[in-house]
C-alpha positions as CSV (number, residue, x, y, z in Angstrom):
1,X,0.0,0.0,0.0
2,X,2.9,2.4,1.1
3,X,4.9,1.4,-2.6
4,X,1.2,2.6,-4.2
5,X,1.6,5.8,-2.6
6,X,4.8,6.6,-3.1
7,X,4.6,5.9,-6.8
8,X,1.5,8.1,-7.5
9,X,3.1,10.8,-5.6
10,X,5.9,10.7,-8.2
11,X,3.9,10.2,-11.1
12,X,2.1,13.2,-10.1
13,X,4.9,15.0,-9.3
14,X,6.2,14.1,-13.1
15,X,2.9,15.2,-14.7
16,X,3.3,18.3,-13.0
17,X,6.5,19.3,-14.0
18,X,6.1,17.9,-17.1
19,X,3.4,21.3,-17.9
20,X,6.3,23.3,-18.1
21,X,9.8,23.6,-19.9
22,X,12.3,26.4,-19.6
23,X,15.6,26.6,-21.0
24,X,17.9,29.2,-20.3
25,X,21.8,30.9,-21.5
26,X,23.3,33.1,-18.9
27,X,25.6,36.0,-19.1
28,X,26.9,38.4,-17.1
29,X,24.6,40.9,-15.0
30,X,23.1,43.4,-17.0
31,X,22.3,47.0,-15.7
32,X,18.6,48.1,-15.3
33,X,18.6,51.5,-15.5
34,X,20.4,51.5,-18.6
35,X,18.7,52.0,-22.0
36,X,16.5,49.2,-23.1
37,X,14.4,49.0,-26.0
38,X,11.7,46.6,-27.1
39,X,12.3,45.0,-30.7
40,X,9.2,43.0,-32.1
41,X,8.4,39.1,-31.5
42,X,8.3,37.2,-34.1
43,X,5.2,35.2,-34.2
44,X,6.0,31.9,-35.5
45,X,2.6,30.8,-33.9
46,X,-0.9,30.2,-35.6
47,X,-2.5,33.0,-33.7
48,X,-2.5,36.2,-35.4
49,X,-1.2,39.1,-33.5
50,X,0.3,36.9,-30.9
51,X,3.9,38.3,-30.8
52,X,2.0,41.8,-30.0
53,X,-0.1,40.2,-27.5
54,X,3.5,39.1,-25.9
55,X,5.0,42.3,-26.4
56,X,2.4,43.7,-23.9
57,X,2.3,41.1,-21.4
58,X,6.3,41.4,-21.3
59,X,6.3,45.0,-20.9
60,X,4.3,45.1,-17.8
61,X,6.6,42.3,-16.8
62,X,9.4,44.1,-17.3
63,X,8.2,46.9,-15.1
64,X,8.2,45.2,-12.1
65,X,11.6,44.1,-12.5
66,X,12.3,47.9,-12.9
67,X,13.4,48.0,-16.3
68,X,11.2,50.4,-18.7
69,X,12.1,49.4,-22.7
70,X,11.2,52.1,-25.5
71,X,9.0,50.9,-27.7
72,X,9.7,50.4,-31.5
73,X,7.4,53.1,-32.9
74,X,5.0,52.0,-35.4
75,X,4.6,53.8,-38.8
76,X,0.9,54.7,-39.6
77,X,1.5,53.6,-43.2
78,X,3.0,50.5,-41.4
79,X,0.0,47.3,-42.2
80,X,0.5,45.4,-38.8
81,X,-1.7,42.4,-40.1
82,X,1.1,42.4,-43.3
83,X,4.1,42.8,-42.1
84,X,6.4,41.1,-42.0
85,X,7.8,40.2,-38.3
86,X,11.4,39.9,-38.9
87,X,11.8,42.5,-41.5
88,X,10.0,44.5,-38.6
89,X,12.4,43.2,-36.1
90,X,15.5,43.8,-38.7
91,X,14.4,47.7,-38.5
92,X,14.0,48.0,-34.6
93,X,17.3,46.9,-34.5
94,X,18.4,49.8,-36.7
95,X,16.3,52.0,-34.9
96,X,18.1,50.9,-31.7
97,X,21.5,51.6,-32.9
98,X,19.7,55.0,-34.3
99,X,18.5,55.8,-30.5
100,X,21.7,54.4,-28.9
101,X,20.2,51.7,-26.9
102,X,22.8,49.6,-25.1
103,X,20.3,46.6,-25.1
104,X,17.4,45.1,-26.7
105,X,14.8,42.3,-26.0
106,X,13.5,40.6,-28.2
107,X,12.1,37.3,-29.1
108,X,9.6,34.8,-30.8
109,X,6.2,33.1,-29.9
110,X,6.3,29.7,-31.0
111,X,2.7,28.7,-29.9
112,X,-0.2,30.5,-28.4
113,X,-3.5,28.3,-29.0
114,X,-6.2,26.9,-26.5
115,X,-5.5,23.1,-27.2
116,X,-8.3,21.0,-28.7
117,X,-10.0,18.8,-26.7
118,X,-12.8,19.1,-23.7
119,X,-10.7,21.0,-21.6
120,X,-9.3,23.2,-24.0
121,X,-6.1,23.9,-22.1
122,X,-4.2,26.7,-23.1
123,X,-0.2,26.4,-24.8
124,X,2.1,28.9,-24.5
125,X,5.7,28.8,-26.1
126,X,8.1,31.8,-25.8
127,X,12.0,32.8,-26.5
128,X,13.5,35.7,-25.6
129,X,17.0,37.1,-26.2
130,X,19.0,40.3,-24.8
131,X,20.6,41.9,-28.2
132,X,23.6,44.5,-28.3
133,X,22.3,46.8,-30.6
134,X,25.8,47.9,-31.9
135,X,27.5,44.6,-32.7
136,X,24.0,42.2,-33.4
137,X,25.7,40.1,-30.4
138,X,22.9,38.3,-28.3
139,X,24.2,38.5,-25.1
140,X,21.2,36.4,-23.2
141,X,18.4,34.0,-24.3
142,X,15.8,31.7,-22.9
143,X,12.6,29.9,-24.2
144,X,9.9,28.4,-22.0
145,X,6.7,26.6,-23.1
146,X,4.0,25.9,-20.4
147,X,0.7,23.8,-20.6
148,X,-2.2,25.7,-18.4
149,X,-5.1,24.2,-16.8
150,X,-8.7,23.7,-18.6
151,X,-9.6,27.1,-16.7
152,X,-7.0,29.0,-17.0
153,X,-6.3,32.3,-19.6
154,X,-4.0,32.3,-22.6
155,X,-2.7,35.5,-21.6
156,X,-2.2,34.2,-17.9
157,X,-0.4,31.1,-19.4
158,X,2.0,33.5,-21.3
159,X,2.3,35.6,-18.4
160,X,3.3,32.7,-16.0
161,X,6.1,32.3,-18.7
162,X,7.0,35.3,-19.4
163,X,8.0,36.1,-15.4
164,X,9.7,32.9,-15.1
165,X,11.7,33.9,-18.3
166,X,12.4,37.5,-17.4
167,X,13.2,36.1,-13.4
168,X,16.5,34.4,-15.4
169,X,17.5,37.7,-16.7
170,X,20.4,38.4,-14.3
171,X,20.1,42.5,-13.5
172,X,22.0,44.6,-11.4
């Protein structure tokens, strides 16, 4: 009875780590209050729009780890829906170097969907990368994916992730 136990404890304990999956590069400690900038995510996702929808979760994540990115600004002859994502990340970059960032974050969604199925649990997959603006050198990176429960948001999912990405970011 005890061996029963024991082994549903740590298949459980398996099933709930196996929800989530982070991988991570370090590098040395980055300053917060220097200048940051926010470059587009790619969204390599089905969802239209997610890499924006990431952008704005990440933002307010950002903040409470008290660093506050400029924003690439979007052209009003710019077509969001059309663009394309890393042609619009390619021109943040030079905009970066233009405004003398020292850093840049910037990243890909690689899924954001409610899974089929009864529950309809939401996905979330996310990479993000620290980029010198000046040299192109990425000089931190990380990707997580997380599985929510059947009640759970999208954006909550992505947030989750997004903390537990920006928490490896080393700042001093």
């Amino acid at each position: 009875m005890q061996t029963i136990r024991c082994l549903t404890l740590a298949v459980a304990a398996l099933l709930v780590a196996g929800c989530s999956s982070f991988t991570s590069e370090s590098g040395s400690a980055l300053p917060r209050d220097a200048a940051w900038g926010l470059a587009p995510l790619v969204n390599y996702s089905q969802a239209p729009q997610a890499g924006e929808r990431a952008e704005r979760i990440l933002l307010s994540v950002l903040a409470e780890e008290g660093v506050r990115p400029r924003l690439y600004p979007v052209s009003a002859q710019q077509d969001q829906l059309l663009a394309d994502d890393r042609e619009r990340q390619t021109q943040a970059l030079a905009w970066a170097r233009q405004q003398k960032l020292a850093y840049v974050i910037t990243g890909s969604v690689e899924e954001w969907q409610y899974k089929n199925g009864l529950d309809g649990e939401p996905a979330v997959g996310i990479s993000l990368q620290v980029i010198e603006p000046d040299t192109g050198r990425v000089l931190w990176s990380t990707s997580g994916a997380r599985a929510g429960w059947s009640r759970e948001s999208l954006a909550g999912s992505a947030q989750k992730v997004l903390r537990e990405l920006v928490d490896d970011l080393d700042l001093e």
